[in-house]
N, C-alpha and C positions, 0 to 999 in steps of 0.2 A: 504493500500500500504506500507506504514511504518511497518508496523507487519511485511509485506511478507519480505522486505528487512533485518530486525533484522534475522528472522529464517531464511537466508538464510546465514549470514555472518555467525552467531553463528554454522550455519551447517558446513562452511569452514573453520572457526578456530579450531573448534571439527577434523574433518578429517585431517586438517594439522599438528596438535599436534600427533593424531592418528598413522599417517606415518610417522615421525622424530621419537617418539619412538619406533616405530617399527622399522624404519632403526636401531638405537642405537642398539637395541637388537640383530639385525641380526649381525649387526658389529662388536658385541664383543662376541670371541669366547671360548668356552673353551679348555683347551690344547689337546684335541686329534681331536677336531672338526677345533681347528686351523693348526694342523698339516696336517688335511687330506685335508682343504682349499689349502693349499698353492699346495699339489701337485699333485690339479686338474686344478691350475690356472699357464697356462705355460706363463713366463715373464712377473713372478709376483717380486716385489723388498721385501725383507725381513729388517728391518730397525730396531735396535737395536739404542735406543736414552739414552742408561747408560753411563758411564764414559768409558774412555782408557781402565781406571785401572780393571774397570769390566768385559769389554766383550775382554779383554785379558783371564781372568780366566774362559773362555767358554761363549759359545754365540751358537745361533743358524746355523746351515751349510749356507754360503754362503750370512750371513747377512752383510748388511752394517754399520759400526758405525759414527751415527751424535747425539752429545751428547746435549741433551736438554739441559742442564744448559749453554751450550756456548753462545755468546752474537752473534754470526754470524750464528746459529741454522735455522733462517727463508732462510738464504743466500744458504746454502749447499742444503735445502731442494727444495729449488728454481731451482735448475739442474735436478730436478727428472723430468721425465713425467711427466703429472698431467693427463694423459689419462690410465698411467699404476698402475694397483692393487698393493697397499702396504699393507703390515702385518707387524705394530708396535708393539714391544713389549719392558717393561723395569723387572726391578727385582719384584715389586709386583702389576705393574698397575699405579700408580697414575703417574709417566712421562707420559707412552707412552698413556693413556688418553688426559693429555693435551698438547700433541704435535698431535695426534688423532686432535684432537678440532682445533689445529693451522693449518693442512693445511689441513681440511675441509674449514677452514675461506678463505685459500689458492686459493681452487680451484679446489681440489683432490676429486674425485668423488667415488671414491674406498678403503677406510683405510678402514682395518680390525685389530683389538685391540686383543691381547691376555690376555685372563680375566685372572688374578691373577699372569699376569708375567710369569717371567723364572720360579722361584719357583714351580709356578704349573706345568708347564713343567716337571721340575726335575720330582716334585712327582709322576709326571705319566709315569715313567720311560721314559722319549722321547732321542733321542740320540740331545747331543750338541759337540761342538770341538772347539779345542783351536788354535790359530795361531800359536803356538810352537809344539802342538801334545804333551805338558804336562800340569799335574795339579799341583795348587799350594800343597806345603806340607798342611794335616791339620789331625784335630783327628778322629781316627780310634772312632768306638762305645766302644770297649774294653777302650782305652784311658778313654772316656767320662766314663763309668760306674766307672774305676779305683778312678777318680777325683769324684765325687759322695760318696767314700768309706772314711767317714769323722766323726766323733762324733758330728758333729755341724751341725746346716742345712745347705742347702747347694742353693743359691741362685741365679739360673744362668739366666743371660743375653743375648739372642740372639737381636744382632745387627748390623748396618753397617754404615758405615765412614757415607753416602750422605742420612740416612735416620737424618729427621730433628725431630720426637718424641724423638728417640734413643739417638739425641744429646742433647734435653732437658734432657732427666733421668738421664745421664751420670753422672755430680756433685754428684745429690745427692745416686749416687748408691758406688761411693767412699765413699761420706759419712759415709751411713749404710757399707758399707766393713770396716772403719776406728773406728767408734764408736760402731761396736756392733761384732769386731774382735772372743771375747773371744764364741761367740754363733754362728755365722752368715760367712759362708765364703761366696762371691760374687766371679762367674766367667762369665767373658763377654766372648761369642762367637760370633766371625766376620763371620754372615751368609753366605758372600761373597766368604771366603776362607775355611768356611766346608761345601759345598752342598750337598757332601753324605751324615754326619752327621744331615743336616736339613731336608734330606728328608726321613731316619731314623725315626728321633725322628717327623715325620709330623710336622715338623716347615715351613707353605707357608705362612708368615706373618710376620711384622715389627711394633715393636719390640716384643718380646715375653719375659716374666718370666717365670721360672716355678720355684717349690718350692719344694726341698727333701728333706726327713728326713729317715737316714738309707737304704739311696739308691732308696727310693720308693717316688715317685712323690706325694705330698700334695695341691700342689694350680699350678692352669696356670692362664695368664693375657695376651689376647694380645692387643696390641695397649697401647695411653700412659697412664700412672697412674701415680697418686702423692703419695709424697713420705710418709706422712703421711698414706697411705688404705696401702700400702706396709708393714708397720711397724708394720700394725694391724696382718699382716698373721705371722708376724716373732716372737711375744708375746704367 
C-alpha cells in the first residue's frame, strides 16, 4: 500500500514539474512568435517594465510603462486585470522575467515574456515608436567604422546606464583606457541610445566587448568578464 502511495505522488510531482515547464516554455516567446501572439490576442495589455528614460527612446506600439525597479511596481500592476493576457517585455529579458515571476505570484494567469527583450525585437527588424515620433541622436555604422580607423586597438564597450555587469566593468575599463592609453583606445556604447547600430553590428546582449585591430574585429565577450582575461586579449 505504501509502494502504491510513493509511485503515485512521485507520478504527481513528475507531471507537475512536467506542466510549469512546459507552461514556462510556452510563455516565453521569441520576437516574431511574440509579435504574432499579441495580434491574435485582442485586449491583450503590452507592459514594458524598463525605465522612463528607456521606453521614451522607443518601446513597443501601445505599450504601457510600469518600471520594475520602482518601489510601488506591485501597486500599479495591481490595477491590471489579472483575467487579461499580458506581454512583458524589458531590454534583454532578465526585468521582465522577474516581474513575469511577480504577478504570476500575483494572480495573472496569462504573462507572456519576450525572450531576449527589445533587443531581439530590434534585431528582427519588428517596428517600435516613440512618444515624440523621434529618435535619440546616435552613430550612424559609417560613424562606428570611422572610430574603428585607429593605429591602436581598439576596444569597444556596449552598455547601458541600468544594466548592473556593465556597471561593474565600468572602473576598470577607464582603467585599461587610462593605463594602457599609448596601445589601447576604449569606446563605450550606450546600447540604449544606438539600437540601429546594435542591431547592425548583432549586439542582442548586455554587456558586450568586442576587440579591433585595423578595423577588423579580433575577440567578442558577452556578458561580464574580469579585468585581468580582458588584458590577456589586449597583450
Amino acid at each position: 500500500m505504501k509502494r502504491q502511495l510513493y509511485t503515485w505522488l512521485f507520478a504527481l510531482i513528475t507531471t507537475t514539474l512536467a506542466c510549469s515547464e512546459s507552461h514556462s516554455q510556452t510563455n516565453n516567446l521569441p520576437a516574431a512568435a511574440f509579435s504574432e501572439k499579441i495580434k491574435q490576442t485582442p485586449g491583450g495589455l503590452v507592459l514594458d517594465v524598463r525605465t522612463p528614460e528607456e521606453f521614451s527612446k522607443g518601446h513597443l506600439k501601445d505599450a504601457r510603462n510600469v518600471n520594475w525597479k520602482d518601489s510601488n511596481f506591485a501597486a500599479e500592476v495591481a490595477k491590471i486585470d489579472k483575467a487579461k493576457p499580458v506581454f512583458v517585455y524589458c531590454l534583454v529579458g532578465g526585468r521582465s522575467a522577474a516581474a513575469a515571476a511577480k504577478m504570476r505570484e500575483m494572480g495573472f494567469k496569462n504573462v507572456f515574456e519576450l525572450e531576449g527583450g527589445i533587443i531581439k525585437w530590434r534585431a528582427a527588424n519588428l517596428p517600435e515608436t516613440t512618444e515624440t515620433g523621434s529618435k535619440p541622436v546616435s552613430l550612424t555604422r559609417q560613424q562606428f567604422n570611422q572610430l574603428l580607423s585607429s593605429d591602436k586597438l581598439v576596444l569597444v564597450d556596449f552598455y547601458a546606464d541600468w544594466c548592473e555587469p556593465c556597471k561593474r566593468m565600468e572602473p576598470y575599463l577607464n582603467e585599461i583606457a587610462s593605463e594602457m592609453k599609448d596601445k589601447v583606445q576604449v569606446l563605450r556604447i550606450n546600447a540604449d541610445d544606438n539600437a540601429e547600430l546594435c542591431k547592425a553590428l548583432k549586439v542582442d546582449a548586455l554587456p558586450v566587448l568586442q576587440l579591433y585591430k585595423n578595423s577588423k574585429i579580433q575577440w567578442t565577450h558577452e556578458g561580464f568578464i574580469a579585468k585581468t582575461d580582458v588584458i590577456k586579449q589586449l597583450k
